[in-house]
N, C-alpha and C positions, 0 to 999 in steps of 0.2 A: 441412516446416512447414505444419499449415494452419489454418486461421481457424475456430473455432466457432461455429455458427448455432444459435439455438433447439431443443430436441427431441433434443440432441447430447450427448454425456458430457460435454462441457469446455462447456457453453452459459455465457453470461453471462445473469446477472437483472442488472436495469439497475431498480430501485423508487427513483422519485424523487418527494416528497412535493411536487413543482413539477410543473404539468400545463401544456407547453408547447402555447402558442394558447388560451388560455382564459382570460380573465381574473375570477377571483371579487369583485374589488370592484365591478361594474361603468365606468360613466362616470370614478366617481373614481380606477379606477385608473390611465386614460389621464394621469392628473396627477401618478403619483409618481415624488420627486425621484429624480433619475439619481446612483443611489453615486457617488461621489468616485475618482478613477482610484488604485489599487493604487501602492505605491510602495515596499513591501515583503513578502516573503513567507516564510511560517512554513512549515515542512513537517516531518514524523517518520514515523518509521517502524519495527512492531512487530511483532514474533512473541508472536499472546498465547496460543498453548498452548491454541487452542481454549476458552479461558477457564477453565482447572483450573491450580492449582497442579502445582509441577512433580512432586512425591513426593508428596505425600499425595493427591492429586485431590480435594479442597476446589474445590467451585465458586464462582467469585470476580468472577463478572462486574457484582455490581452496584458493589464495589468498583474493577475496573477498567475502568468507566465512569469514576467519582470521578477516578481518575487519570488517564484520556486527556487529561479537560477541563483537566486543569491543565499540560497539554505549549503547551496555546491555538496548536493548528496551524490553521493556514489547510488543508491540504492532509494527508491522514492515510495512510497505507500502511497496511495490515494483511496479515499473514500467518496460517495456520491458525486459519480463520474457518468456522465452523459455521454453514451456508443454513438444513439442517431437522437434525434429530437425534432419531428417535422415541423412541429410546432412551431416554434423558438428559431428555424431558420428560416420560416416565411416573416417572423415577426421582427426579430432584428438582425437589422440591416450586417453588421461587425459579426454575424453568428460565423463559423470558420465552416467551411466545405468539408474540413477531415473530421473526425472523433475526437470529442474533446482530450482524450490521452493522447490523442498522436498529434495534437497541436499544441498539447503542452511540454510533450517530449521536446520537438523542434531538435535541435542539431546537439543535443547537450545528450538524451538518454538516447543510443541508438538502437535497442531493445526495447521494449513491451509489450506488457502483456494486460490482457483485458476480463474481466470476469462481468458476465449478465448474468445479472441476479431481478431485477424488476422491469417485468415486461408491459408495453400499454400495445394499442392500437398508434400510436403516434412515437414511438420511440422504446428506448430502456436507459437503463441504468447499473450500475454497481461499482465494483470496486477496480483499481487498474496499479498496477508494477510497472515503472519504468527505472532502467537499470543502463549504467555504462560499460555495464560487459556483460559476454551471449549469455539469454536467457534460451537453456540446453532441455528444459520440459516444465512443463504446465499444464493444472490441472485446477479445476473450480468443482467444489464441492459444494452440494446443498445444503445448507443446512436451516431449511425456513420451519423454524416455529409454529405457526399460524398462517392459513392462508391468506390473510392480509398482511404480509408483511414478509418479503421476498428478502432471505439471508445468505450469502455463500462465503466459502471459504477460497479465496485464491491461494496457491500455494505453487511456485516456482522454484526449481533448483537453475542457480545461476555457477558460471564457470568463472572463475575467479584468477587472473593470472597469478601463478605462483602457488596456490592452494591445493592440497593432495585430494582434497574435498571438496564436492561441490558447497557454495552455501544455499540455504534451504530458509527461503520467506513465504512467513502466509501473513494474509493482510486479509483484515477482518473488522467487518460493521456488524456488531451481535445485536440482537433486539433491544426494544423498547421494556418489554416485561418481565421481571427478575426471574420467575419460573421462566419464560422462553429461553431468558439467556442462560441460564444453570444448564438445560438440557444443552447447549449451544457450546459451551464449556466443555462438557464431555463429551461433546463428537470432537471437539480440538483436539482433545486429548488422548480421545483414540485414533486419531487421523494421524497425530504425531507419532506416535508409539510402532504405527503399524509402517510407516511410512517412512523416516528421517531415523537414519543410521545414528544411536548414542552417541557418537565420536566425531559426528558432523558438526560443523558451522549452522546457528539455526537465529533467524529472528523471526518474531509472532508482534506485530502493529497494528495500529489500527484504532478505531473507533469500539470503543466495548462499550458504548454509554452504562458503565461499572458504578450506577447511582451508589449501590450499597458497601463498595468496596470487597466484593464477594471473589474476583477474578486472580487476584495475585494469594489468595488461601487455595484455591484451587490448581492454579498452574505452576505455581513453586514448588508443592508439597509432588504434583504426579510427574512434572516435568524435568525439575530441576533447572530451572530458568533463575534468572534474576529481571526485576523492572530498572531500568536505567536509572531514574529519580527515585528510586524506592536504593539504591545504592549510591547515589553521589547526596541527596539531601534526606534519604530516611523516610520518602512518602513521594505519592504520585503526585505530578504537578499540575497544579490548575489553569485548567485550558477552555472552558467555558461554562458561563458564552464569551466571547474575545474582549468584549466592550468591558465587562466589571467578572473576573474570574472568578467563578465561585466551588464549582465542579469538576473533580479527576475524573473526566470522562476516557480521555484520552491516555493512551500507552502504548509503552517500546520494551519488550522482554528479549531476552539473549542466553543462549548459551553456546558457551565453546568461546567465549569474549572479555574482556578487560575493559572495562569502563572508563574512557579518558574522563568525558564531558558529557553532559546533556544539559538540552536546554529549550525553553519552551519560548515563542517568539511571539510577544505581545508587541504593543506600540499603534500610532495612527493607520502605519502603512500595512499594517496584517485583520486591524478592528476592521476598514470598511470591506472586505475580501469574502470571509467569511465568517458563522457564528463560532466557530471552534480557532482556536490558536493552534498553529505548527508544532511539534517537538522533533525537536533531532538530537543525535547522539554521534561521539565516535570511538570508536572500537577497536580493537586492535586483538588478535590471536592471543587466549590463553593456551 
């Protein structure tokens, strides 16, 4: 397992519209009020299909912008997230000039963070954190299986108003192949272990496409984690494909958390978006 640095296949871009040590207001910014300490927390987490529909590849992203904002996470997961794509912005016309995270963020997350994980001659791709408060360090882990098939772990500690603790998000698209992903599982596990203080705020999202339900034996027993629907309804919720749900691909583990709610977001206005369904949760300090 090893850690991406800039200039590197799996680099993280870290573009955050907050420039730490700097302050633009001048004098008067030394004067503004200090937010109110956190006392709940919104989080979700999506596979948006690189922003094409799942069958037709209708480009959909200014639509599912529309629909992130109304998830109102504090704390956002993304999976198959498009950095650059030369491709796709000579070819349609609506393609946005910034990174698809940083046009989904828009004025709502004003933090994120970006993990490359699959690189072409024509663009990349991977996983992306966008967050309403400072994202304080970030770090993208490899953890690719197979050389056809580019995996990383993003992993952010975020500054939480009010919290003694940073909290600690890795957001994660594990492989295709049950062996890839088991090894993939235990780089999680030692990544956490090594990394994320026991006493810490922690969530782990993400795509695991967990066909065999292998992932929550594994990270409950080394972690001490809980799955959001694996605690409010007793099993993971199915999340695709969007159109007729048949597979818990998809999940939201926690610890250091109290489980209000979760909940997975089917309907017309989430089926044409993409092939996987949204979950979100919200949480509150154990």
């Amino acid at each position: 397992m090893t850690s991406s640095r800039p200039g590197e296949i799996a680099a993280v871009e870290l573009l955050a519209q907050r420039v730490e040590g700097v302050d633009p207001a001048g004098d008067a910014g030394a004067h503004a009020p200090v937010p109110p300490p956190v006392s709940v927390l919104r989080v979700a987490t999506y596979n948006i299909h690189k922003g094409f529909t799942a069958f037709t590849q209708q480009l959909m992203l200014r639509d599912l912008r529309v629909q992130l904002h109304t998830l109102a996470a504090d704390v956002m997961f993304l999976q198959e997230v498009h950095g650059r794509q030369d491709r796709h912005a000579i070819r349609y016309e609506h393609w946005p000039a910034k990174p698809q995270y940083e046009f989904l963020a828009d004025a709502v997350w004003t933090d994120f963070a970006y993990g490359k994980n699959a690189v072409y001659n024509h663009g990349h791709h991977g996983n992306a954190i966008l967050s309403r408060y400072p994202i304080v360090k970030w770090d993208n882990v490899d953890v690719s299986a197979y050389f056809f098939e580019s995996r990383g772990l993003l992993h952010c500690e975020i500054d939480v108003p009010g919290w003694q603790q940073r909290l600690h998000c890795v957001n994660v698209h594990l492989g295709l192949l049950a062996r890839g992903r088991r090894w993939q599982l235990k780089a999680l596990c030692n990544h956490i272990r090594e990394l994320v203080p026991e006493g810490a705020p922690l969530v782990i999202a993400g795509d695991f496409n967990d066909w065999r339900k292998e992932a929550s034996e594994d990270l409950v027993g080394a972690l001490g984690v809980s799955e959001v629907f694996e605690v409010t309804r007793g099993h993971p919720a199915r999340s695709f494909p969007t159109r007729m749900p048949l597979f818990r691909l998809d999940r939201i583990y926690v610890r250091g958390f109290e489980v209000r709610h979760a909940h997975v977001h089917h309907g017309r206005d989430w089926a044409r978006l993409s092939d996987h369904a949204p979950l979100s949760a919200t949480l509150t300090r154990s």
